[in-house]
C-alpha positions in Angstrom: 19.6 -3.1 -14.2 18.7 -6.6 -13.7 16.1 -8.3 -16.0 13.7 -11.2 -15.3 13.7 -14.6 -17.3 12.3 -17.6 -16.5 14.5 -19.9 -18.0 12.4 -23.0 -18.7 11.8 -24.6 -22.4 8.5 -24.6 -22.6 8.3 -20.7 -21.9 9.2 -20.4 -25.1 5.6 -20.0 -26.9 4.5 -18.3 -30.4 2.4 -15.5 -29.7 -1.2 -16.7 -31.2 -2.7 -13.7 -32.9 -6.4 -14.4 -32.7 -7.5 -12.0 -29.9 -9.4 -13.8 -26.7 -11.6 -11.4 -24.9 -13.4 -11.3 -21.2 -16.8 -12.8 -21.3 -16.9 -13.6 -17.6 -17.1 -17.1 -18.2 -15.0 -20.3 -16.3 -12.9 -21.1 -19.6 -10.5 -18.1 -19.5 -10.0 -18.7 -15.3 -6.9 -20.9 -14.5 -7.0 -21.4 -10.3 -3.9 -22.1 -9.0 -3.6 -24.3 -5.8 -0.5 -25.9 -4.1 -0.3 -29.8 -3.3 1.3 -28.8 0.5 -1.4 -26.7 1.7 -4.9 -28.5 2.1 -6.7 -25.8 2.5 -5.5 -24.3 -0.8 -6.3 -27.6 -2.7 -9.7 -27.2 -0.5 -10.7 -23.6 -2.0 -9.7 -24.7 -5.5 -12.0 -27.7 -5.5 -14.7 -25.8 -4.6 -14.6 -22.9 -6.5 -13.9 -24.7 -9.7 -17.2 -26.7 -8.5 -19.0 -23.8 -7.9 -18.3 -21.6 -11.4 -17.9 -25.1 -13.2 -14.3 -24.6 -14.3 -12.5 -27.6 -15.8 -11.1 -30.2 -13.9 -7.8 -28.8 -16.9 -8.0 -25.3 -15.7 -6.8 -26.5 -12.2 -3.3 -25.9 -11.8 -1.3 -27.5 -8.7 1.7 -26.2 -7.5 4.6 -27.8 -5.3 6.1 -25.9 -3.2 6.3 -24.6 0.2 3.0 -23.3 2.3 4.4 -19.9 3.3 3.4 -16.7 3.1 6.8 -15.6 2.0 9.5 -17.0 -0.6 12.5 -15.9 -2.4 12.8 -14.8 -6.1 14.7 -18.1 -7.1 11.4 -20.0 -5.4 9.1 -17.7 -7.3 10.8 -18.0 -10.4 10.7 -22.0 -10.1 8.0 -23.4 -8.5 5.3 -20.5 -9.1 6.0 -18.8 -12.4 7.8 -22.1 -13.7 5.1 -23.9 -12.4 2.0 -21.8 -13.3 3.9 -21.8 -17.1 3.7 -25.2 -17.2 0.8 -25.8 -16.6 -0.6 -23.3 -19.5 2.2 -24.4 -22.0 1.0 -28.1 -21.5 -2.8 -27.3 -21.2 -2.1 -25.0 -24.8 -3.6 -22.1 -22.3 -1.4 -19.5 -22.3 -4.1 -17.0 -24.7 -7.1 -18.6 -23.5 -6.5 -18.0 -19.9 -7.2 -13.9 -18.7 -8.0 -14.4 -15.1 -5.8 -16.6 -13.1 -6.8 -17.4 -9.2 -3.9 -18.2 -6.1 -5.5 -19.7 -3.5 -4.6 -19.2 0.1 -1.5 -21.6 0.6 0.0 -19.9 -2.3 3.0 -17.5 -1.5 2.0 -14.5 -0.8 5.0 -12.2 -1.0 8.7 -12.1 -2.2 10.5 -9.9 -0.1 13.7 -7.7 -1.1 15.2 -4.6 1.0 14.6 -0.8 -0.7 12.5 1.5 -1.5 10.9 2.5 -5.1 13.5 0.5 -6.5 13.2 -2.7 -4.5 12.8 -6.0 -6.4 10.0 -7.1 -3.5 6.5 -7.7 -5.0 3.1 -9.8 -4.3 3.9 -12.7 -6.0 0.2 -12.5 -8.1 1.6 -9.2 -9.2 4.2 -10.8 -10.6 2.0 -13.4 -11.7 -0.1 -11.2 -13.8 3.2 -10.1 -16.1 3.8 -14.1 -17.1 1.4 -13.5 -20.6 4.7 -11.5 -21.3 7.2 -13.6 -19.4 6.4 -16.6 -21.2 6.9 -14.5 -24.5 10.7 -13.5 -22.9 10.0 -9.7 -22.7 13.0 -8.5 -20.9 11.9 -6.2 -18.2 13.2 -4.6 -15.2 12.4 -6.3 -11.4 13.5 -3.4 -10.1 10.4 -0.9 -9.0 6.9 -0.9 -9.7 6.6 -1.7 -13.5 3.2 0.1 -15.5 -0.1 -1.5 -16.2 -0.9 -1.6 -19.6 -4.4 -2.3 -18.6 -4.5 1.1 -16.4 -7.7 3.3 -17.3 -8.2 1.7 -20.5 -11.6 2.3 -19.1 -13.3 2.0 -22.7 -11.6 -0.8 -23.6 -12.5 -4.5 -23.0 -9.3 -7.1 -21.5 -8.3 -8.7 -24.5 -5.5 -11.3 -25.1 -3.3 -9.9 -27.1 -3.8 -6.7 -27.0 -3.3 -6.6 -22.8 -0.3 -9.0 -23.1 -1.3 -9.9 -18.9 -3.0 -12.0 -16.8 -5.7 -10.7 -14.5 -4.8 -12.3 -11.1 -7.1 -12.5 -8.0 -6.5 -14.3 -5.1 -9.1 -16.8 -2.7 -7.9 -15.7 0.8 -9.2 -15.4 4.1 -8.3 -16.3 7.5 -10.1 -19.6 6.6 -12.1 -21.6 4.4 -15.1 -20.6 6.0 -14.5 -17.0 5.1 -13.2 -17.7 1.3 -16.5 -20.2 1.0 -18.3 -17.0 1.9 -16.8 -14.8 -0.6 -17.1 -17.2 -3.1 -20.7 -18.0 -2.2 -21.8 -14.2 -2.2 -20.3 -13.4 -5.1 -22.4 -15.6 -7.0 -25.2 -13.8 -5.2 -24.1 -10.4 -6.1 -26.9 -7.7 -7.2 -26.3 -4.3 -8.7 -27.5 -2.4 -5.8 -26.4 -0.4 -2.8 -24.5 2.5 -1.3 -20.7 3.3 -1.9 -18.9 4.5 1.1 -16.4 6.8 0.9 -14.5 8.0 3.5 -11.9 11.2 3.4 -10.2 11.8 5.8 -10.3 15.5 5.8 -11.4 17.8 3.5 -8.5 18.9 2.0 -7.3 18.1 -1.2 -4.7 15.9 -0.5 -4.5 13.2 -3.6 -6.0 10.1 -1.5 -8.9 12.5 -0.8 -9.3 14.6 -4.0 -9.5 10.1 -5.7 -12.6 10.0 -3.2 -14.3 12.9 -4.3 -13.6 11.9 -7.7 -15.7 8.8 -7.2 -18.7 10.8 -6.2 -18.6 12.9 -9.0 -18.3 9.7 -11.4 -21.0 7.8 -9.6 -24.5 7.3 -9.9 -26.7 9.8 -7.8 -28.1 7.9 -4.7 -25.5 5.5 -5.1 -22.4 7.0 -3.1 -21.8 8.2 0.4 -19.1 10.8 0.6 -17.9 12.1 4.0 -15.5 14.8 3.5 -15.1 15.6 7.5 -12.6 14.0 10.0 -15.6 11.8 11.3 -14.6 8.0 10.5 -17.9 6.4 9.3 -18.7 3.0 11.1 -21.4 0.5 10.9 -23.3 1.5 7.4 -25.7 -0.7 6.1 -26.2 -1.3 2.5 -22.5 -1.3 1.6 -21.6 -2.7 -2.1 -18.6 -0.6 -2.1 -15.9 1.0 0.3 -13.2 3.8 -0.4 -11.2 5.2 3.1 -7.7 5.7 4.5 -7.7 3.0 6.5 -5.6 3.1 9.8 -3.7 5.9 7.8 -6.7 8.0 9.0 -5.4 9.3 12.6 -9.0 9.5 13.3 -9.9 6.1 12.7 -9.1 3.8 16.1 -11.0 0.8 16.0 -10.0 -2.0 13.5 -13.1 -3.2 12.0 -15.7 -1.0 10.2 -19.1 -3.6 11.3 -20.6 -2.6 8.3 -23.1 -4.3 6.9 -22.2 -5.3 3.5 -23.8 -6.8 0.6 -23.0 -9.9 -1.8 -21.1 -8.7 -4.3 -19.4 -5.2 -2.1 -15.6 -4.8 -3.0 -13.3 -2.3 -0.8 -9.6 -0.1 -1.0 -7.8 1.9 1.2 -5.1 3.1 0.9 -3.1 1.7 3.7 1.0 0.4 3.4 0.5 -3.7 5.0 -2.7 -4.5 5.0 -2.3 -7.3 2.9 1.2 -8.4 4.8 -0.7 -11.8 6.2 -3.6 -14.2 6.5 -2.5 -15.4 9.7 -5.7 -14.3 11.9 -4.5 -12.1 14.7 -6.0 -12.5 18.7 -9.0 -11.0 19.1 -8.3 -8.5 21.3 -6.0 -7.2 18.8 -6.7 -3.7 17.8 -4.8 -1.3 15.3 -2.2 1.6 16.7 0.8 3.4 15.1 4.0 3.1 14.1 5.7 5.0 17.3 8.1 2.4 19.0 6.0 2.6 22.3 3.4 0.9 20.2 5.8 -2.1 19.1 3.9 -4.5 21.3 0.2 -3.8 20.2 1.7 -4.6 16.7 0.4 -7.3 14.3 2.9 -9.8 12.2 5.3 -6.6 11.7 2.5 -3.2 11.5 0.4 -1.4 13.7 -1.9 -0.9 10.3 -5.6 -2.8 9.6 -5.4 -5.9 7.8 -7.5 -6.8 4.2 -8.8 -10.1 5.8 -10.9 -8.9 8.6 -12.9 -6.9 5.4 -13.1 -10.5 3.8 -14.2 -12.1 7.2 -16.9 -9.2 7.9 -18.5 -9.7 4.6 -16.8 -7.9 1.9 -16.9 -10.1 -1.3 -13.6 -8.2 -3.1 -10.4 -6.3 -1.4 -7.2 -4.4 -2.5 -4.4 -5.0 -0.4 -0.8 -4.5 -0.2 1.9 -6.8 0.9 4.9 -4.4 1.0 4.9 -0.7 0.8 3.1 0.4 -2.4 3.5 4.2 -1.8 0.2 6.1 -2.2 0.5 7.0 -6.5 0.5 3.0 -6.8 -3.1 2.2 -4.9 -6.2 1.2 -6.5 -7.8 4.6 -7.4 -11.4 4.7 -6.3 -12.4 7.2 -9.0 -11.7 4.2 -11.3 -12.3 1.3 -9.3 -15.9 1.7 -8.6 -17.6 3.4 -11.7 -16.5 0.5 -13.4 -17.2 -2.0 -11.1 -21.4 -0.6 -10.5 -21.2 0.1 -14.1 -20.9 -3.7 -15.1 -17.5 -4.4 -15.3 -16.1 -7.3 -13.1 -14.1 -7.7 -10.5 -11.1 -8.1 -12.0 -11.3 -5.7 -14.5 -12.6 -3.2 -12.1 -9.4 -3.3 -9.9 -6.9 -3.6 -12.6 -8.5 -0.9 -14.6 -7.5 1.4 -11.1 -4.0 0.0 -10.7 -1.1 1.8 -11.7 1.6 -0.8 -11.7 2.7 -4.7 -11.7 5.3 -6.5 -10.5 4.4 -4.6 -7.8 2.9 -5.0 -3.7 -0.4 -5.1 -4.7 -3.2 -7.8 -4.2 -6.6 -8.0 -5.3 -8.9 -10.7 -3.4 -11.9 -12.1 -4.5 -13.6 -14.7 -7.6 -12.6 -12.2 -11.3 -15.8 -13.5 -12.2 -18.0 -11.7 -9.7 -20.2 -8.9 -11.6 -23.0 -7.2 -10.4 -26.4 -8.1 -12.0 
């Protein structure tokens, strides 16, 4: 069993014992941005302009603008450097939310299966609280949220000894100034879509039907058939299968979604890139034939094109999460229509850290 340490002398912090709750407000957010990508340092400026976070609260990295690194770059310039910048800044309780920018490493890749050391670097992120503490744990696998479906329990530092991280991507600025713009816009209103893709009760499916039962009536949309639902207006909220859904053949959705609308589906790569693909691009599947038609490594839809039509918040997954560690809708959207924020809402439905999963989108974004 190998165990994670980040080996750096300021890591080693006393753990403050006043407890530091969500309000939603800028002084628990730290947004992370790294000096070699512009647009990262871009997005960072104007968020923190946009939910007035302080000019302290802005941490800059230095390290390579890639979408993947290795564990030793991870451990030095992200977690080392992200550390740093809370142990100087006396942040380390204070901060709950943290925010990557796109420019940020995405992914740290390791070969394996359920035992694999690969993980979304802000899933890794979101275990420094404990890191900083040296917690021995194992890299080795998915490792458990204590936050999970706590879902009548506020995030509190330190009784959630994590970070909730959230990430500012898109295929551009353009689409990140969107998401952050409507998510300041964001109004409780709205239909949730969700999308089975039979009617069997195969877990994915049985999640979705869950969600119905837990939401609001009038405010769901539940389609237990084979028919893949397209173009639905008045969206704040979308549950589906993704291209895992053999009926499902066209790669966007073209819905028509509102400020504030979040999405997950429960799909292996679709947070693998940023990288935009050509237009003409179109999802497929993962027969050998189809090799050519596929997209940075996957024949499987991507989390940015949600981002770029108009959703304000997506799940994705940057290596295979296997389908017990995706967000579960039951939990993701009761919370989120029922006040919660963003950030709470998708770590309140995710299993594990240290893990392949992202969340994109401002923490702060609540419906009002």
């Amino acid at each position: 069993m190998r165990a994670v340490w980040i080996t750096a002398a300021f890591l080693m912090l006393p753990l403050w014992h006043s407890e530091v709750r969500a309000d939603g407000g800028p002084n628990h957010v730290l947004i992370v941005a790294n000096k070699a990508s512009p647009v990262s340092r871009t997005i960072a400026e104007y968020y923190a302009r946009k939910r007035a976070i302080p000019a302290s609260q802005v941490c800059y990295l230095q390290t390579p603008a890639v979408e993947e690194i290795t564990r030793q770059v991870y451990n030095t310039d992200v977690a080392g450097g992200v550390a740093k910048c809370l142990a100087q800044g006396k942040l380390r309780d204070q901060i709950l939310y943290i925010v990557t920018t796109m420019g940020v490493p995405l992914g740290i890749p390791a070969p394996g299966q359920m035992t694999t050391e690969a993980a979304a670097v802000d899933s890794e992120l979101a275990l420094l609280y404990s890191d900083m503490a040296r917690v021995q744990r194992r890299l080795t696998g998915p490792h458990p949220n204590p936050f999970y479906n706590k879902r009548e329990e506020r995030f509190a530092h330190p009784r959630f000894p994590m970070y909730l991280v959230t990430r500012l991507a898109g295929y551009d600025f353009a689409d990140v100034k969107g998401l952050i713009d409507r998510s300041l816009a964001a109004v409780n209103r709205g239909t949730v879509i969700l999308d089975m893709k039979s009617d069997d009760d195969d877990p994915g499916n049985s999640w979705l039907r869950d969600a119905a039962i837990r939401l609001p009536n009038g405010r769901f949309l539940l389609e237990e058939s084979t028919k893949v639902l397209y173009q639905q207006k008045n969206v704040i909220g979308y549950g589906a299968w993704g291209s895992n859904d053999r009926n499902r053949h066209e790669r966007l959705v073209r819905f028509e979604w509102l400020p504030g609308a979040i999405m997950t589906e429960y799909v292996s790569t679709n947070g693998r890139t940023f990288s935009r693909p050509p237009a003409s691009w179109n999802i497929s599947t993962w027969k050998d034939a189809d090799q050519p038609k596929w997209f940075h490594g996957s024949p499987q839809t991507l989390t940015a094109d949600y981002i770029n039509e108009g959703a304000t918040g997506a799940s994705g997954h940057v290596y295979e999460p296997y389908l017990s560690n995706c967000p579960r809708p039951e939990i993701l959207f009761p919370s989120y229509v029922g006040g919660r924020n963003l950030a709470e809402s998708y770590y309140l439905a995710m299993p594990s850290l240290s893990w392949a999963n992202i969340v994109i989108g401002d923490p702060l974004c609540r419906l009002k």
